[in-house]
Each structure stands twice: as C-alpha cells, then as structure tokens.
C-alpha positions in Angstrom: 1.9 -50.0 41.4 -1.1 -52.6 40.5 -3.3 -49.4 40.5 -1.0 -47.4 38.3 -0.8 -49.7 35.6 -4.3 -50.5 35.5 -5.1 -46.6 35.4 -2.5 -46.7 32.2 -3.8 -50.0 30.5 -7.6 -48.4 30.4 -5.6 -45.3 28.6 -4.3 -46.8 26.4 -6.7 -49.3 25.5 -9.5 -46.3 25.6 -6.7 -44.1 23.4 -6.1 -46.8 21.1 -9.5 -47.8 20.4 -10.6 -44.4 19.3 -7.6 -43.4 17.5 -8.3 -46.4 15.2 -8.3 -45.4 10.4 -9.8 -41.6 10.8 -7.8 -40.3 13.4 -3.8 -42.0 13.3 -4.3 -40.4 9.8 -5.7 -37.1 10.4 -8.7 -37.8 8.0 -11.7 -37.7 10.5 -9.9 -34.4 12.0 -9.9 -32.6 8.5 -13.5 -34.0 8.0 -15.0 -33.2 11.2 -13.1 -30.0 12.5 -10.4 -29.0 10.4 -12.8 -27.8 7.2 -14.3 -25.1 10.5 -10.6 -23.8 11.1 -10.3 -21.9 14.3 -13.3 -22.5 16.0 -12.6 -26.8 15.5 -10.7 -26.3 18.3 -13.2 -25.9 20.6 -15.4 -28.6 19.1 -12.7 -30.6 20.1 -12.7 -29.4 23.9 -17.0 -30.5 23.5 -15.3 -34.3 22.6 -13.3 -34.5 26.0 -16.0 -33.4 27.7 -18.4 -36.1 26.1 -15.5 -39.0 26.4 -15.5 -38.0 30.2 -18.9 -37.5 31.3 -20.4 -40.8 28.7 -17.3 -43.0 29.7 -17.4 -42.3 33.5 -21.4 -43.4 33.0 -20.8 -46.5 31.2 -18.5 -47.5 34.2 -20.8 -46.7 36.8 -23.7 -48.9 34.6 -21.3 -51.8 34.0 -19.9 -52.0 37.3 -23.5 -51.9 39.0 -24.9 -54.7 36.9 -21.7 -56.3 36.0 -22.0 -56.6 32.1 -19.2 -57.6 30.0 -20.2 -56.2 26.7 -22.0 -53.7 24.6 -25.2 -55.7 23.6 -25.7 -56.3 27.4 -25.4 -52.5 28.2 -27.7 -51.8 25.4 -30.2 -54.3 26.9 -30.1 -52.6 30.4 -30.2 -49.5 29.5 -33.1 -49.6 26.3 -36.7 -50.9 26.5 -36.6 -54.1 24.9 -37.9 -52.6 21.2 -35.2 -50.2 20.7 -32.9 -52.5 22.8 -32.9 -54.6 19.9 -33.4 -52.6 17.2 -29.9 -50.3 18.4 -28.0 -53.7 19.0 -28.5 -54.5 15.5 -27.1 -51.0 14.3 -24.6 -51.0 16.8 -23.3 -54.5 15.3 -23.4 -53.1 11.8 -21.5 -50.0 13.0 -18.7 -52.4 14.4 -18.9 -53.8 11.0 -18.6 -51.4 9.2 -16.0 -49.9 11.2 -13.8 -53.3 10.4 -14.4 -52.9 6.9 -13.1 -48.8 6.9 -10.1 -50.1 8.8 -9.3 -52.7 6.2 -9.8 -49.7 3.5 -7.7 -47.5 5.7 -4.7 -50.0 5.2 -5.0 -50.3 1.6 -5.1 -46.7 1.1 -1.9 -46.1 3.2 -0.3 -49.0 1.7 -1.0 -47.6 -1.5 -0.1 -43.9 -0.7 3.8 -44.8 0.2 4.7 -47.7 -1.6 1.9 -47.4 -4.8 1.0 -51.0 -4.7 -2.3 -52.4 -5.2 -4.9 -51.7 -2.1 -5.8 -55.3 -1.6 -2.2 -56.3 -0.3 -2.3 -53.9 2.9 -5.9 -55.3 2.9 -4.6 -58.6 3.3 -1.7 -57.9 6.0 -4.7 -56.1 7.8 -6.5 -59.4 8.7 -3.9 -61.3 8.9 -2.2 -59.5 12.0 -5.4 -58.9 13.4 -6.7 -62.7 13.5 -3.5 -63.2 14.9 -3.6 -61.1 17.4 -7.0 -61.7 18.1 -6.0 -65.8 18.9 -4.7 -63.8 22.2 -8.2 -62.5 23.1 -8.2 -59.2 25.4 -4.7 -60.5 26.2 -3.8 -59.4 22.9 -5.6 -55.8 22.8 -3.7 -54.4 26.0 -0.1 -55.5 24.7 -0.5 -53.7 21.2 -2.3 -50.6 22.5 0.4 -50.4 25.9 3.3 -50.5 23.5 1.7 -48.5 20.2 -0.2 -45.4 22.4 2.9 -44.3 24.2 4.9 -44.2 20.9 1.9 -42.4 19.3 1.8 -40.0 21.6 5.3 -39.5 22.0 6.0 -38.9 17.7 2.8 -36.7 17.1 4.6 -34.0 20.0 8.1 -34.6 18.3 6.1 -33.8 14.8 4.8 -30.8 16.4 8.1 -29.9 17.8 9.9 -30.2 14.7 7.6 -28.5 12.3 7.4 -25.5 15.3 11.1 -25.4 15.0 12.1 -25.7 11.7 8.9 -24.5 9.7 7.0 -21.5 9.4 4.2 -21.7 11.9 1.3 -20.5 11.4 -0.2 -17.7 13.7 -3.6 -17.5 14.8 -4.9 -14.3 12.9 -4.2 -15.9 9.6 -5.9 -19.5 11.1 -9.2 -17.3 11.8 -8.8 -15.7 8.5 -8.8 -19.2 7.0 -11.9 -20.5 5.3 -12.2 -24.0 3.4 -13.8 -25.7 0.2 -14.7 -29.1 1.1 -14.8 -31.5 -1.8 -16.0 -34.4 -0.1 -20.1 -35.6 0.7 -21.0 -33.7 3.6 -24.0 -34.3 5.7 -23.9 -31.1 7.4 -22.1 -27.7 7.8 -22.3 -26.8 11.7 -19.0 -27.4 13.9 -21.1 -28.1 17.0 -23.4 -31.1 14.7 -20.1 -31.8 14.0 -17.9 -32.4 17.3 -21.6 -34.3 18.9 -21.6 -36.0 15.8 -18.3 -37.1 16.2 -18.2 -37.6 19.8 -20.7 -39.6 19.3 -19.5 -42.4 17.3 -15.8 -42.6 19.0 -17.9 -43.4 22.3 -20.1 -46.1 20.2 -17.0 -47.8 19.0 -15.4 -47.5 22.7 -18.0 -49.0 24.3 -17.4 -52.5 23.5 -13.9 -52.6 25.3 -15.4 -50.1 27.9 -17.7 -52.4 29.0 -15.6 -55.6 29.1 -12.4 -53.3 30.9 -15.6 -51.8 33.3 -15.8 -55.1 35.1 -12.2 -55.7 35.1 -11.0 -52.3 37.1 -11.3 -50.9 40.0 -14.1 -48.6 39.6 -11.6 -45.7 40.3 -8.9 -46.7 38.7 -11.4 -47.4 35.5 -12.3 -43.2 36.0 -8.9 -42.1 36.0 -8.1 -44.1 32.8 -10.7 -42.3 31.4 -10.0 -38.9 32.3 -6.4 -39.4 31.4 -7.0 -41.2 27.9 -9.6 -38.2 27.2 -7.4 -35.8 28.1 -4.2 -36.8 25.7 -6.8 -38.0 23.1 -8.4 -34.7 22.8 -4.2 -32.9 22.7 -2.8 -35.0 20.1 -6.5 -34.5 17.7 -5.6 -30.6 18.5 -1.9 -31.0 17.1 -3.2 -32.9 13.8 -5.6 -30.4 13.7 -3.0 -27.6 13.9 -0.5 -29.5 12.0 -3.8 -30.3 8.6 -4.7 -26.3 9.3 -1.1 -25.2 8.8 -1.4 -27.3 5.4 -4.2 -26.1 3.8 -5.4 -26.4 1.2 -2.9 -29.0 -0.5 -3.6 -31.6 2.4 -7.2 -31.8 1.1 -6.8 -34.4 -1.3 -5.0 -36.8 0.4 -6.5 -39.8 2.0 -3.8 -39.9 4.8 -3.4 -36.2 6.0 -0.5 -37.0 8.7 1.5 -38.9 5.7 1.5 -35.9 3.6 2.8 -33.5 6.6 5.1 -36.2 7.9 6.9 -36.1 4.2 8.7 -32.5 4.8 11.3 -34.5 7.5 12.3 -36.9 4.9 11.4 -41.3 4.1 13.0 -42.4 6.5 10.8 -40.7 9.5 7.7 -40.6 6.7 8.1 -44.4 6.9 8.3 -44.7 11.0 4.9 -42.3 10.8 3.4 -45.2 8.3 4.1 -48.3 10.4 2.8 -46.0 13.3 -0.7 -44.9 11.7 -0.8 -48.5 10.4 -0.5 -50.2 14.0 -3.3 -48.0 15.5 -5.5 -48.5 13.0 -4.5 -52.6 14.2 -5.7 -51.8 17.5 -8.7 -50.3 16.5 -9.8 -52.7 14.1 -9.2 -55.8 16.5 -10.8 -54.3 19.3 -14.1 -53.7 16.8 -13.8 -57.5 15.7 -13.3 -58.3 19.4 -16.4 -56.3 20.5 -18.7 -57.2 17.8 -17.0 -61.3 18.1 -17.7 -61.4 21.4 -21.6 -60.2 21.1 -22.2 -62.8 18.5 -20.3 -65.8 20.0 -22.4 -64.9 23.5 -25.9 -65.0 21.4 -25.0 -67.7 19.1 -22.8 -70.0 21.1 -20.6 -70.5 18.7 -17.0 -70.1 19.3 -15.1 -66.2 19.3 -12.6 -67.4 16.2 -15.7 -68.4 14.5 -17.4 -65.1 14.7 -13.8 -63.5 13.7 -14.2 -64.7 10.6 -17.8 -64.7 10.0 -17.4 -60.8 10.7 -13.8 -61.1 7.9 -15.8 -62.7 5.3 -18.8 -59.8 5.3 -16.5 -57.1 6.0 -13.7 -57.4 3.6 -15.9 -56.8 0.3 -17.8 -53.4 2.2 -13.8 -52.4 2.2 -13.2 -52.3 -1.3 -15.5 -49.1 -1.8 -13.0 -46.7 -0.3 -11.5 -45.4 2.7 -12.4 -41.8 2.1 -15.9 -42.7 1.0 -16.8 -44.9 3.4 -15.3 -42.0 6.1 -17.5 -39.5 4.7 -21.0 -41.7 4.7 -20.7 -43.8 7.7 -19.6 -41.9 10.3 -21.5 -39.1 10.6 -24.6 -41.5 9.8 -23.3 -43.6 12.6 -22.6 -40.9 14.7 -26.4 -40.2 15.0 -26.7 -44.0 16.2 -24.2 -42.6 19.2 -26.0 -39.9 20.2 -29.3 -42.2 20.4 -26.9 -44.4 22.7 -25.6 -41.8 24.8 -29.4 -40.5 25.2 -30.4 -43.6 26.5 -27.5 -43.6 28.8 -28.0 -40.5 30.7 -32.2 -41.4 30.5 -31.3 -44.6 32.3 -28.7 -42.9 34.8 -30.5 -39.4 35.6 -34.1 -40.2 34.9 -35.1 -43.8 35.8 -32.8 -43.1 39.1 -32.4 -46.6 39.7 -29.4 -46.1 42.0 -26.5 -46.6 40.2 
C-alpha cells in the first residue's frame, strides 16, 4: 500500500506541476499543436516520450548523488561556466513562470465573471503563500485531490461533447488548416513538441529532484511513466476538443472555458475553479522550486524568498497571459533542451556510473 501511494503522489505531483496556466486552459495546446491540426497529435506522443526518458534520468542523477533541488542537479550535471550561467536562466524561467500563472488567473477571472484582472491576481498569491506555509506538505495534498478530479472532468467533457455534439471525423481534421494570429517563433510541429517538451521538463525538475530523493527509486519510475502517460491523454482530448472548435476558439485566452460553455454555467463554473486550482499547483510548486534554490544560497529563510520572488513577479504579470505564453515559452523552451542536453551528456557520455 506504502508503495502504491507513493507511485500515485509522484503522478500527481509530476501531472500537476506541468498542467500548471497553458495547459488546464488549453492555451499552450492551441499554441503548440493545435495550430498543426492532425499531425499535433503525434508531437504529442514525441512529449511522452521526452517526459519518460528525461524524468527517468533525472531520478537516476538525483538518487545517485542525492540532490534535493534543481540548482544542485544543474551543478552536477554542467561544467561550472554554464552551470552557472543556466542556473541563472533557469531561476528566471521559474520566475517568469510565477508571473504567467498570476496572469493566467486574472485572465480567467476576468473571462467568466468580467471583473478587473488584478482581483484573481490577488486570490492567486494569496492561496499560494498559504499553501506554501505547508511546504512540500502543502504541494502533494492540492495536486492528490485536484489531478484525479482533472482527469476525471476532461474524460466526462469528452464523453459529453462525443455524445451530445457533432464530432468531428478525422478526414475533415486533416483537411483543416489554421491562421495563427498570435507571435510565433516558428512554424514546424516537431520544433514545436521539443520546444515544448522541453520547458514542461524544466519547470518539473524542481519537484523532480526534491520527490527523487524522497521515493523509492522504482516507485519514483512508475510515477513517471504513469503521470506521462495520462498527461500526454488528457493534452490529446483538449487538443481534440480546441480542433473540433476551430476557428472561433482562437481568440480566447482560456480555450477549455469557451468549449466547457455549450453544457451550461453551472458545469462552465466547476471547469473554472478546476483550471483555476491547477494553475495553484503549478504556480506554488514554481515558487517552491525557485524558494528553495535561493533560501539554500542565501540562507535566508523559504517564506522570505516567497515573497522576494511575489514582489518581482507580480508587476512581469500585468503584461498579459496570452503574451507572455507566446514569448516566454518557446524562448524558454530552448533553455530545456540545453538542460536535457546536458542531461543525457552527463548520463551517456561522461559514464560516470550512474
């Protein structure tokens, strides 16, 4: 039973933390894959792929050496040079991924009850630094009781739209083409899917490192695997559900609102707190990893760093969640796959037993 539930805490807690603004809403789907139609599917099958072999790896590394965060992992696995120069953009990335979070709960705030972005702003940090008082305590409750429900509505969305919606088949999906409005930085699904793999196992890695010493090294593996497995099914219903919505969905900075609106408020609203709590456990598990880097290099205390990180983070949040989507990530996502180079480098090349 002890092996069991730590095999479904690292899912959730790896589920969760990727989940996070882009995904609960369907916005990084529609901007990574959904814009390729048909073939985003299988850029999608490339993520699990990534999430399994790069997770798996950080577990072997962790466990080996026993490090409890991501600047340590960095430092073992980097020459000192780029050791610290990608800890630096690795802590900006954690920032910056607070401050889209913040955004992401002004928006969706704003979408369903049109009041001013700043008040779900607000509620943002204030549940988080809550939460947060409870340390990794706090991050396994809210992502054991939010995944499961996650996972559990997006089939039932599926389900229902299957069953009382026209679905739509897959010689008109291959037929479909797409005019993205939004900054692109590219125009190739597979730049796209390593781009994007890329930066979901960046902003993993700081739980994955601190649950790595915490787990049985197998258990840690199957957590993975499993987490990978029903992260990469409920990204290929959004992706189905934003596809079958095309093109209207485009302009809307929560995707999965809009599609949740045809089954009526009440269920619309249920969606909202949903999105909203696992863009929570995303956001406090980037101030936990990037808190918990600074308050081991400063010595200062992990509350202090909390709010060091608020008071940077909340003005970066007031340029936009769409914005901020479109820039960041993929610009981020080349930091990743610098990361999960020096990964395998340090694994496969340097053989240094691990």
């Amino acid at each position: 039973m002890n092996n069991l539930m730590s095999v479904f805490k690292v899912s959730c807690i790896f589920i969760g933390t990727i989940v996070g603004a882009g995904l609960a809403s369907g916005k990084e789907i529609y901007q990574f894959f959904s814009v390729y139609g048909l073939s985003s599917f299988f850029g999608l099958i490339i993520c699990f792929f990534m999430y399994v072999f790069i997770g798996n790896m950080v577990c072997d590394i962790c466990n080996k050496k026993n490090l409890s965060s991501y600047d340590l992992l960095i430092n073992e696995i980097c020459p000192k040079i780029p050791a610290k120069i990608l800890n630096s953009f690795v802590g900006l990335y954690y920032l910056f991924s607070s401050s889209i979070i913040f955004a992401a709960s002004g928006s969706i705030i704003n979408q369903f009850f049109s009041i001013p972005n700043i008040l779900g702003i607000i509620l943002m940090i204030v549940v988080s630094v809550i939460i947060l008082k409870f340390s990794m305590k706090g991050l396994v409750l809210i992502n054991s009781l939010s995944v499961p429900i996650m996972i559990c509505l997006i089939f039932i969305i599926f389900i229902m739209f299957e069953l009382f919606l026209k679905p739509i088949d897959i010689e008109t999906l291959s037929l479909l083409t797409f005019k993205d409005n939004g900054i692109r930085l590219h125009n190739n699904i597979i730049l796209s899917c390593i781009l994007y793999g890329g930066f979901n196992i960046l902003s993993a890695t700081g739980i994955l490192s601190s649950l790595a010493t915490q787990h049985k090294r197998s258990n840690f593996k199957k957590g993975i695997f499993i987490g990978s497995l029903l992260l990469i099914l409920i990204s290929m219903i959004i992706n189905y559900l934003i596809l079958s919505n095309m093109p209207y969905i485009a302009k809307y900075d929560i995707p999965l609102l809009y599609i949740s609106r045809i089954f009526g408020k009440v269920f619309q609203l249920i969606i909202l707190v949903l999105i909203w709590v696992e863009m929570l456990s995303t956001e406090t598990s980037s101030l936990y990893s990037l808190a918990k880097s600074i308050s081991n290099k400063y010595k200062i205390s992990l509350f202090k760093s909390i709010l060091l990180i608020l008071v940077i983070s909340i003005p970066i949040s007031i340029i936009g969640f769409t914005k901020l989507i479109s820039i960041i990530y993929p610009l981020f996502g080349l930091l990743g796959v610098v990361f999960i180079y020096y990964i395998i480098k340090y694994k496969y090349i340097k053989k240094k037993g691990i």
